[in-house]
Structures are given as structure tokens and as C-alpha cells.
C-alpha positions, -999 to +999 in steps of 0.1 A: -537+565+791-506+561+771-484+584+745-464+589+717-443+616+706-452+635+674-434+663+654-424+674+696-455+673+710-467+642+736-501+631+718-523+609+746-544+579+737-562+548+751-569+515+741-601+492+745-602+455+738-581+437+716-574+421+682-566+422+647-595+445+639-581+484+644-604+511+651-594+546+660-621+570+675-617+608+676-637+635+695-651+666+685-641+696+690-620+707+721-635+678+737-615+651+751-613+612+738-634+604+770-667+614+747-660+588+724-655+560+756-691+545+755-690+540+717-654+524+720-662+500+747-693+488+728-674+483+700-646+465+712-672+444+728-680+433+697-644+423+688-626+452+680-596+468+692-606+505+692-581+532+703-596+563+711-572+599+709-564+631+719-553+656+690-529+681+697-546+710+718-573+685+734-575+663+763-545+650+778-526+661+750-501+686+748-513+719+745-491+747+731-502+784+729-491+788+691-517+785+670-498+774+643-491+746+656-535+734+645-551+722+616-574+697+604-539+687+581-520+684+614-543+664+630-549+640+602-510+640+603-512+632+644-541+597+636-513+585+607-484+588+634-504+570+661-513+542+633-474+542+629-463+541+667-491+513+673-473+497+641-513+492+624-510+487+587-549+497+584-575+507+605-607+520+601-610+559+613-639+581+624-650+610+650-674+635+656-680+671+641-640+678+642-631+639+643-650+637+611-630+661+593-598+652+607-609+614+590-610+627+557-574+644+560-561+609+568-581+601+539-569+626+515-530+619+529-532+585+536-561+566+519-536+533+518-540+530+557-577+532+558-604+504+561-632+523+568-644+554+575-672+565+602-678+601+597-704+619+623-721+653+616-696+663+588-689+703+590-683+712+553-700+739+525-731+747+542-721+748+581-701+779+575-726+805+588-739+782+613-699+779+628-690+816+623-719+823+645-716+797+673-674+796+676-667+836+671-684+844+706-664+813+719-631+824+703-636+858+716-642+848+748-613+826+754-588+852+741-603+885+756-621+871+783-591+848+798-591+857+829-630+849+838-626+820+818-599+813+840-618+815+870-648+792+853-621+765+848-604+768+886-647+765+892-655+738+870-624+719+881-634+717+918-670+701+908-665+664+917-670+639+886-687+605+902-717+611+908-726+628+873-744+616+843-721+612+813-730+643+793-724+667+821-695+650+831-676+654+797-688+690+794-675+697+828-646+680+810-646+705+783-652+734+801-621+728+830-597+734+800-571+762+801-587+785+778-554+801+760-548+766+744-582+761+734-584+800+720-553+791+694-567+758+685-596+782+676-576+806+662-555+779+637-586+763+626-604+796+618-575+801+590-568+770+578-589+746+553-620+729+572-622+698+550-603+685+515-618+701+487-649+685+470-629+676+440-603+655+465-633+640+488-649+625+451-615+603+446-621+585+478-626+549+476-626+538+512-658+528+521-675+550+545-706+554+570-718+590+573-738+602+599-763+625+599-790+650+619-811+672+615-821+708+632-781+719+637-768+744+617-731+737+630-737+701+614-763+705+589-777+673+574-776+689+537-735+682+547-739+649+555-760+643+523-735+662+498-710+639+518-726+610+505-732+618+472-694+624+466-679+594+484-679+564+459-687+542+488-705+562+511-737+553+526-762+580+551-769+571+585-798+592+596-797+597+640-823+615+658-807+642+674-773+654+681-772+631+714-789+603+704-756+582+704-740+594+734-778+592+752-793+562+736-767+549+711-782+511+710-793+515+676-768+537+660-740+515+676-757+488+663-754+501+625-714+517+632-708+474+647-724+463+612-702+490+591-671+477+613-675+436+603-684+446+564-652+463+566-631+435+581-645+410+560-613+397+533-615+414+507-620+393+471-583+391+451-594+409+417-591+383+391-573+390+361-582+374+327-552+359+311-552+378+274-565+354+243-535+338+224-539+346+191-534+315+167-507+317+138-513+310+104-503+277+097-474+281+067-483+263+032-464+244+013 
């Protein structure tokens, strides 16, 4: 685990493998990077250097009380500063349900430093009912309720990690959080933007794999498709379930390892057509 500063805040991250190849994975969220661990080992098995992060409010990250202080804007602002502290011209970006959105901030402030884009379960236009009903009792919760919550994170804290299966283990993860942090992450997110608007997200360029599920209303797959249809170079990625890449990822890993190597391939110089000379008239005697 390492950090870097940004706009006061200690911002943690982790790197996986090596080379030329940048790839930075983000969770969703108030999870920690640690769900996007299996994906980023596989992939820098593959040759990548992927560096997986902790937005503000998350993880290992610093976690200030002001809500404020979150945004999808101010996240995507936290991925272009860790591109700048790692000193990474370009990289290719993605994350899940929040790490998606977060991408397309970078994209909307930053295109220039993107390669790539892996976007899983968007939340856009039609995940708004779906969200106000599974996050309100949530929010509620964690702000009214903070002293029970309290006593489910000094609970959930205690529960030994090792011998746990992975998804367990990261919602044990989630749950062992302070929950005053994680109610004005809530809180800042619930009045700010969720996504750029439609008429920025059709001016992307960057190509970019989306992926998709159905049976969710959080992440709808009528979000992933409008997604799609907007981004000039987007393509859909259709997965199972919700869990199919953190239980059985070998295909869908597979497909995000393909999307990776078109993206790193060099890229053909445009040529440019010298203009036509136009012959002068020959003078007469």
C-alpha cells in the first residue's frame, strides 16, 4: 500500500506487476480497492501494470466527515492526480458501479490521459429509482443510526479475515467502516451530478468496454446499453450476474485482457495528403 497527497487528503493505492502498459482499477462504492485485487492480478499477469485505488472516503484513504469534500468530479480529480504522482502520461481507467462513473469524469476532464476505458454496471438515467430506494435506508442508517452502526463495525472488525471466501471477506471489509465517513460520502454524492451529461458522454472518443447485467435496478442494463449507444467507440459486454466476475471472472477477464492489448496496440500516424499544386499558365509570346 502506498500514497500520495491530494488537495490535503492522503489518497492510498497499490500496484500489481509492471510495465509500460498503465491500468488503473477503481471499486465501487464505499468498498475498498481490495475488490478489484483478483481482476488486477490477472491482468497484470497478462503484462500490465495495473494500480488499483482508494478514492477519498474509501478504504485506506483518508476519510473526512465533511461531505463536501465528495463527488464523482472530485474523484475523477483524485485518478488524474495519481496518474500525475505516478508520472503516467496515459492509462487506461475503469471500475465498478461508482468506479465507472468516476471513469467518465476523468473522461470528461481529462480525455488526453486516457487509453481506454472499462466501465462496469454504469449508474446513469434509469438507475435513479432503483438507487433512491437501496442507498436512502443506507444513508439513513449511517447518520441516525451511528451508534449501532458503531457497534456492527467494533463486531465486524473482530471477525478474523483468513479463512473466508473472497466475497465475504470484502463485505466484512465494507461493513468494518466508520460509518460517519461513509454517511457524508453518501450525503455529497446524493447532491452532486452522478455522471457527465449525455450531451458530454457523446463527445468521447476513447475507446471503451461497457459492462453490463441484467435483473439489478441499481445498475440496470438499459444503462449500460444507452452507454453504448452514446460512446463513439463503445462496445457492450454482456456478464451473467452481478458477481460473475468477482466469482467466476475467467471469461469476462478474458474479454477486459483482449480490450486492454487492442488498446496498447501503436496507434496508426494519420496520414495527411499533401494539397494538389496547381499548374500555371504558361505565358505567350
Amino acid at each position: 500500500m502506498a500514497f500520495f497527497e491530494h488537495d490535503g487528503q492522503r489518497i492510498a493505492y497499490a500496484e500489481h506487476g509492471a510495465g509500460p502498459r498503465a491500468v488503473v482499477l477503481l471499486p465501487g462504492l464505499l468498498f475498498s480497492q481490495r475488490m478489484q485485487e483478483p481482476l488486477a492480478e490477472a491482468l497484470a499477469a497478462r503484462g500490465n501494470r495495473v494500480i488499483t485505488m482508494d478514492p477519498l472516503g474509501h478504504g485506506r484513504s483518508d476519510r473526512p466527515r465533511d461531505m463536501w469534500r465528495y463527488s464523482m468530479s472530485s474523484f475523477g480529480g483524485q485518478v488524474i492526480g495519481l496518474l500525475d504522482h505516478l508520472e503516467l502520461e496515459q492509462a487506461v481507467v475503469g471500475g465498478a458501479s461508482l468506479g465507472a462513473n468516476v471513469t467518465l469524469e476523468v473522461a470528461a476532464a481529462a480525455p488526453e490521459r486516457l487509453r481506454g476505458m472499462v466501465l462496469e454496471m454504469p449508474v446513469l438515467d434509469n438507475a435513479l429509482l432503483g438507487c433512491a430506494i437501496g442507498f436512502t435506508p443506507l444513508l439513513v442508517s449511517l447518520t441516525f443510526g451511528e451508534p449501532a452502526m458503531k457497534l456492527v463495525q467494533h463486531v465486524a472488525k473482530r471477525v478474523p479475515r483468513s479463512p473466508l471466501p473472497f466475497i465475504p471477506e470484502i463485505l466484512l471489509d465494507w461493513v468494518s467502516q466508520d460509518p460517519g465517513p461513509s454517511a457524508a460520502v453518501l450525503q455529497g454524492l446524493f447532491f452532486g451530478r452522478i455522471a457527465p451529461h449525455r450531451d458530454v458522454r457523446r463527445t468521447f472518443k476513447t475507446p471503451s468496454l461497457v459492462i453490463g447485467h441484467r435483473r439489478d435496478p441499481i445498475h440496470p442494463f438499459s444503462d449500460a446499453d444507452m452507454l453504448v449507444q452514446e460512446l463513439e467507440h463503445g462496445r457492450l459486454l454482456n456478464a451473467d450476474s452481478i458477481l460473475e466476475l468477482r466469482t467466476h471472472p475467467e471469461r469476462l477477464t478474458g474479454e477486459i485482457g483482449d480490450f486492454l492489448d487492442e488498446c496498447w496496440r501503436p496507434r496508426r500516424a494519420a496520414r495527411r495528403r499533401a494539397p494538389r499544386s496547381r499548374a500555371r499558365p504558361r505565358a505567350t509570346a
